[in-house]
N, C-alpha and C positions, 0 to 999 in steps of 0.2 A: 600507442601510448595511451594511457586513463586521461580518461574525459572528466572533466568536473563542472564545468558550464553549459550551460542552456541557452537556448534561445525561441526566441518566440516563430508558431507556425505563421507568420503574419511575413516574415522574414522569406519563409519557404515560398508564400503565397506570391509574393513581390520577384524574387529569382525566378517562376515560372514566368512571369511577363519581360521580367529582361532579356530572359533566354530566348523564349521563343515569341515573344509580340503577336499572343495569340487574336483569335479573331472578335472572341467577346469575351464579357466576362460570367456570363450565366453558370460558369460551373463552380465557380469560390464558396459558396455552402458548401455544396458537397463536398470540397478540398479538407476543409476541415474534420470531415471524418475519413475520406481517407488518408490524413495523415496519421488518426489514433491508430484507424486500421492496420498502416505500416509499422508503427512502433511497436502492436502488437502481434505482427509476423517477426518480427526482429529479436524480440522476447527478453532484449539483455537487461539485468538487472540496473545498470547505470542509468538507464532511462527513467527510474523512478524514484520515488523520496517515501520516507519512512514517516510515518508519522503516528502518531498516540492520540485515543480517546477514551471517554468512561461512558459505557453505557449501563443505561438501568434495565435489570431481567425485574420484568412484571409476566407472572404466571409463568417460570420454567424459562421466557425465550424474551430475546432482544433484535430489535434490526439490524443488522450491518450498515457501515457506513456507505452513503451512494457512491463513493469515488473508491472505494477495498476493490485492489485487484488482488492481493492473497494478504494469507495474514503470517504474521510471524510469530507470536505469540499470547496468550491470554493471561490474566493473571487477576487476582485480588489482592484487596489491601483493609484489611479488618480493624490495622491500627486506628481509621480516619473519624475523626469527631462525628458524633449522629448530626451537630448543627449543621457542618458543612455537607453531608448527605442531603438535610432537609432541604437548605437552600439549594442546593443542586438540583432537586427534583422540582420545584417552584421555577427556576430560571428555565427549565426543560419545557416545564409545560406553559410557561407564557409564550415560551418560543412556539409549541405545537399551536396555540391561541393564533397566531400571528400568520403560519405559514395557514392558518383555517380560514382566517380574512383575506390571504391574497389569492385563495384559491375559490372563493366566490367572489372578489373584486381585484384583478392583478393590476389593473389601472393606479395601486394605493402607492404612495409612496411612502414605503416602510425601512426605507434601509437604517435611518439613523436610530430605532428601536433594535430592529437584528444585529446593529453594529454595537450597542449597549450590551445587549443582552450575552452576545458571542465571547464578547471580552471579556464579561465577569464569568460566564462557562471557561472560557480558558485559566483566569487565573484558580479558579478549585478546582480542576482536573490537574493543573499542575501541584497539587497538595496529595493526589492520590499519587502523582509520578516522581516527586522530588526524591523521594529516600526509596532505593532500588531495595535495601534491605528488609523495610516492612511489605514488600512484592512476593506473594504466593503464586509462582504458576501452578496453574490448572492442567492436565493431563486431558487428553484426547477422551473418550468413554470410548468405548469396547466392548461394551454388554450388549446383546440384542434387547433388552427392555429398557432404556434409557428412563430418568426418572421425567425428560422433558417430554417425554409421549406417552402420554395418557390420555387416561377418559375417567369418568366421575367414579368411582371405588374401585378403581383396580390400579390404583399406585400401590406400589412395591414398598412400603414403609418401611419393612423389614430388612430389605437388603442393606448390604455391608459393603461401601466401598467408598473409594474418595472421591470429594469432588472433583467432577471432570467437566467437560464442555463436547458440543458434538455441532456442526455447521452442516444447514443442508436449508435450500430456497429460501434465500437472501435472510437467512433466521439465523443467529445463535441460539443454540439452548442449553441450559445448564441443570446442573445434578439439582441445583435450588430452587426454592421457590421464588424468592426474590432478591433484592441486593445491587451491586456494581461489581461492571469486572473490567479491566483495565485492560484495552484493546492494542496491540503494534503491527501495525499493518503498511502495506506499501501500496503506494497509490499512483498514476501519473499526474506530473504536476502542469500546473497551469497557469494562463497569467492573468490580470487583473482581469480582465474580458473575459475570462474563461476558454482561450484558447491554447492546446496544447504546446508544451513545452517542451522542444525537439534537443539533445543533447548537441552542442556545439563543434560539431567537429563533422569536416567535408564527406565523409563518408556516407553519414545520417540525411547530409542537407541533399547530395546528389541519389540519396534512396527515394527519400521525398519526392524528388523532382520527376523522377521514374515512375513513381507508382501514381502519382498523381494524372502522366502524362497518358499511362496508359490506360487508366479509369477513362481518360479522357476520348481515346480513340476507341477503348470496349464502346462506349455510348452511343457510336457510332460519327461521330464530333471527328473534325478534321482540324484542330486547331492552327495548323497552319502548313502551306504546302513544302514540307523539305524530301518529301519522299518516307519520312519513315514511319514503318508499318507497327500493330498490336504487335507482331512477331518480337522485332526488334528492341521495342521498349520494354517488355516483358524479359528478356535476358540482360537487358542492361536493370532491368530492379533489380531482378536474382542476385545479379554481381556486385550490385552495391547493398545490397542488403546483405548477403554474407560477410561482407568488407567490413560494414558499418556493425553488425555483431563481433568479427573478433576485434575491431576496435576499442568496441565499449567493454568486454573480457580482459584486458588485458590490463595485469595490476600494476602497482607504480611501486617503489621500492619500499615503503612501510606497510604494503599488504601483502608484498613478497615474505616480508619477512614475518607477517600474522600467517599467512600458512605455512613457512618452517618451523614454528614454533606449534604450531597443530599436530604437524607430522611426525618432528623429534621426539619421541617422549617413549623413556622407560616404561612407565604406569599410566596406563589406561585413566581416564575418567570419566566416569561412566553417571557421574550427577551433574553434569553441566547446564542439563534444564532445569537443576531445582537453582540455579543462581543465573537464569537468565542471557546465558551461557556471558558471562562476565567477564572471565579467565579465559575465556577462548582461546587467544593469542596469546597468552604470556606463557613466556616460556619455565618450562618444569625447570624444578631447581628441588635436589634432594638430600635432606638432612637428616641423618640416621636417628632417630630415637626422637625426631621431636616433629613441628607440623611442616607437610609440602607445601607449595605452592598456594594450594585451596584453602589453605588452612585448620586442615583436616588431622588429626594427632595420628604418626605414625610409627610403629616401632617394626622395626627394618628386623 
């Protein structure tokens, strides 16, 4: 069945001690990353959350965000007032100011500045993501000479082609020089603490408990005497790991029916990334002489 809830690795952390009444706790740090580690053997997309940012390309390229495990799509928004760009670049860089001070004094107690500053960044990113219509996605680049890799006179001015974007060591870079590009990317989520957030359903939580147990006996760590071996814990992750993937695969009846409405269809459509693929799921619907679905004019 689809999973929709989460829960916290704190929950995971707690069922290792009820189950097995281990002997110490020295190993709960490390639990926490092999939990990411597990989710990220398990690979399914229901483990993660979607989320949207705007970054600023200064010189060709932008960072990615620290939490991007892939991305979905890129895009610009040319509509958006130069004020709300300015401001946005001001909120950006007092934020850079601020992460500069804690990183010569993290003693500082700065959160209720980063918790100002974060909120009025979210409400003007949401100015760039409100209206999907003023949204230009950007195209992959393709050229072996990209305009974001240079050096001082031998940018390609001349060439001819559209804006594109190209990802490579934690960098975007783009066909421009400078600007905003409207980020959607998928991340795993997390909870106040920053610790991860394991999808809710027995599958997941008894993966956990596997992989954790047997990080625990890799280490050489006997957490507690029942007899069982690296061998054994290691085929019971395998099993609940495969489990806990086609659990999280498996759609519910309003995605069953987004991908019949993908697959039915007379007429191909072959621009669904220039609209953010929007229409994805709706199903074709064809009128002789006048527009589809897309709202494209067609004459049959």
């Amino acid at each position: 069945m689809a999973i929709y809830k989460t829960t916290s690795s704190k929950s995971i952390i707690r069922k290792v001690f009820r189950d097995i009444n281990p002997n110490n706790d020295n190993w709960i740090d490390d639990a926490i990353e092999w939990i990411g580690e597990a989710l990220e053997h398990i690979g399914a997309s229901t483990q993660l959350e979607k989320k949207v940012c705007v970054l600023p390309i200064v010189d060709y390229k932008a960072v990615l965000p620290a939490d991007l495990y892939y991305v979905n799509q890129v895009a610009v928004n040319n509509a958006v007032a130069p004020s709300v760009e300015t401001e946005l670049d001001e909120l950006l860089s007092q934020t850079n100011e601020i992460l500069g001070l804690l990183e010569s004094n993290p003693d500082q107690d700065l959160t209720y500045q980063m918790r100002e500053l974060n909120s009025r960044i979210v409400v003007l990113e949401n100015i760039y993501m409100n209206n999907e219509t003023l949204l230009t996605p950007l195209q992959y680049c393709t050229t072996n000479f990209p305009r974001g890799l240079h050096c001082d006179n031998c940018v390609n001015e001349s060439a001819k082609h559209k804006e594109c974007y190209y990802i490579e060591a934690d960098w975007i870079k783009t066909s421009f020089a400078s600007g905003k590009v409207c980020l959607s990317y998928m991340a795993f989520p997390t909870d106040d603490d920053c610790y991860p957030l394991v999808p809710d359903d027995i599958s997941f939580r008894e993966a956990m408990f596997w992989y954790i147990y047997k990080k625990i006996l890799l280490g050489g760590e006997v957490p507690v005497n029942n007899g069982i071996d690296y061998v054994f814990a290691e085929q019971q992750w395998k099993y609940y790991c495969t489990q806990a993937r086609n659990a999280a695969v498996f759609p519910d009846i309003d995605r069953y029916e987004s991908f019949m409405n993908q697959w039915v269809r007379l007429i191909p459509n072959i621009n669904r990334h220039s609209y953010a693929f929007e229409n994805l799921g709706t199903r074709e619907t064809l009128h002789r002489g006048s527009t589809n679905t897309y709202g494209i004019w067609k004459n049959f």
